[in-house]
Steps between C-alpha positions, in 0.01 A plus 500: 500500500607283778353177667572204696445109351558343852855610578590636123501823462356565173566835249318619229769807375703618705317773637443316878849328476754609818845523391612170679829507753656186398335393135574149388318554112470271221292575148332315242176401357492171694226332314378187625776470824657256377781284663781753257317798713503312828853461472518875486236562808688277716857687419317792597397359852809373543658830480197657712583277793877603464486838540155546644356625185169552327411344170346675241410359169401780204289335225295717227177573361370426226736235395767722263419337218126588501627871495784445252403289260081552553445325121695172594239246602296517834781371748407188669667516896478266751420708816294835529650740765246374765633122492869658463440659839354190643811329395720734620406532820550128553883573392488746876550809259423810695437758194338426200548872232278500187647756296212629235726455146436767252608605175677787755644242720636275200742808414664518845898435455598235689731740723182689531291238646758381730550869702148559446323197576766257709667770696239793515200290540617195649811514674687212353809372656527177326322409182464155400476397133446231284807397258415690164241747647467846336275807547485873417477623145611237225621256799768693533533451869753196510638313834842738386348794471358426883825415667673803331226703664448340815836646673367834435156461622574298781285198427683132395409301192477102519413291198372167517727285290312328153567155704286561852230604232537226228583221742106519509505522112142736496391736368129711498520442084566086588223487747234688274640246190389228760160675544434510185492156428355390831813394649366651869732189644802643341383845566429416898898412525612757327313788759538275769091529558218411301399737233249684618188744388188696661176577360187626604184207508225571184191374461569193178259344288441207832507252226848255764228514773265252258725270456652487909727744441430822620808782339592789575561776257820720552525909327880528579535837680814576321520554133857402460503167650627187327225264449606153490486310179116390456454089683390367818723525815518433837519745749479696831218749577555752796142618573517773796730301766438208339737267254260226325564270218325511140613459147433804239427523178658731235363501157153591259306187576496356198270230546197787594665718211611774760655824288661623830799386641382440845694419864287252691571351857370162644526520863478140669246507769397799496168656495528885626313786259878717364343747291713795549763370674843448435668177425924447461562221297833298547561280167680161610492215218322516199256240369440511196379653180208649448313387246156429309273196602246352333232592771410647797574133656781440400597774622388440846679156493822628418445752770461245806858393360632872471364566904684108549807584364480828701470380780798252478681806357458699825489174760811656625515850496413571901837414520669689249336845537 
């Protein structure tokens, strides 16, 4: 299945996929773009531009270790496959190959994959790789193995050397560390963007709109996403075309003895009915903890400071983003 995010091709399988003329390919999970993948994206325009070459970027499907290891804990990631696209496309890639990984697909060779996939499939002429990246059964599939094989096959093999990638010192495991204590700050610089998540506007219990501030509860359409550590932040909302400011809360509302762990969104000046609709939420500073006042009052005093601090938080962020 083949379709087009703007001007991203995008591939579910490889059913759709044309063998490409002149395939500039690189592969990888690439959760969370960070600044270590940019590094790798813009190698792989560079080369594009060069020798008039299309880019092609092969993640997978579920994430391998969902299918590997399926009793390990629920992996947290920090991008579902729709914001990875978005992403992407941003980076000028032109194709964009999900390839469905399966038990079957796990036991490919890595000499396997690479005449069936890169040179059947795809076409590759130069593949572009991360320092230390492996695939095909066991991770056998080493930047070696590639350049012995590359001659034959008539595709070239360039590594990006441990210092382009570390010179940025991230990683996907440092930036979901970060998340989990509420770090977004740390988080933001290490993506180069503000965290960001989508959800879906449900009805809530209306109880913020008492006390002047009006919320708006968040399902989070993907099941794998990262939730921030629970506090108050302040953040960007992108509602339709628009990009408004707010500040969010993450937590079980302990002072009302909520059992749920709920995502709520204040939106400053703003008084449009969302039910249904879809709000992204870009995390820039946290506030604070959340925690338990003594009543509802209190609670709405320390509020007007949270929506203060806020909005000094994001005074400047029209010209940053």
């Amino acid at each position: 299945m083949e379709y087009h995010h703007g001007c991203m091709k995008i591939y579910h399988g490889t059913d759709s996929f044309k063998k490409l003329e002149n395939a500039v390919v690189t592969s990888g999970t690439f959760d969370g773009v960070h600044l270590g993948h940019q590094t790798i994206l813009s190698r792989l325009q560079d080369i594009c531009k060069k020798t008039r070459g299309e880019s092609v970027l092969i993640t997978y499907w579920p994430h391998p270790r969902m299918v590997l290891a399926p009793s390990d804990p629920p992996i947290q990631l920090l991008s579902s496959l729709q914001e990875k696209a978005e992403i992407l496309e941003q980076y000028g890639l032109d194709h964009f190959l999900i390839i469905p990984f399966t038990e079957a697909f796990s036991q490919l060779s890595s000499d396997d994959f690479i005449k069936q996939y890169l040179i059947n499939t795809i076409g590759t002429r130069r593949l572009v790789i991360g320092y230390n990246h492996r695939f095909g059964k066991n991770r056998s599939g080493s930047f070696e193995a590639l350049k012995s094989l590359g001659p034959k096959l008539g595709f070239e093999v360039e590594e990006i050397p441990r210092q382009d990638v570390d010179h940025v010192a991230v990683s996907s495991t440092k930036i979901r560390n970060a998340l989990s204590l509420g770090d977004v700050a740390s988080a933001r610089q290490f993506i180069g963007r503000p965290y960001q998540l989508s959800g879906t506007v449900v009805d809530g219990d209306k109880l913020g709109r008492t006390m002047g501030f009006p919320t708006a509860n968040l399902n989070v359409n993907f099941e794998q996403k990262l939730i921030p550590h629970d506090g108050v932040y302040a953040v960007l909302v992108q509602w339709k075309h628009k990009v408004l400011k707010g500040m969010m809360n993450i937590g079980y509302r302990p002072t009302v003895t909520g059992k749920v762990r709920r995502l709520e969104v204040h939106i400053f000046h703003f008084n449009e009915q969302i039910y249904g609709d879809i709000l992204t939420i870009y995390f820039m500073e946290r506030i604070r903890e959340e925690k338990k006042f003594q009543n509802l009052e209190a609670l709405q005093q320390q509020l007007k400071s949270d929506a203060g601090q806020a909005h000094s938080l994001l005074e400047n962020v029209d010209k940053q983003y």
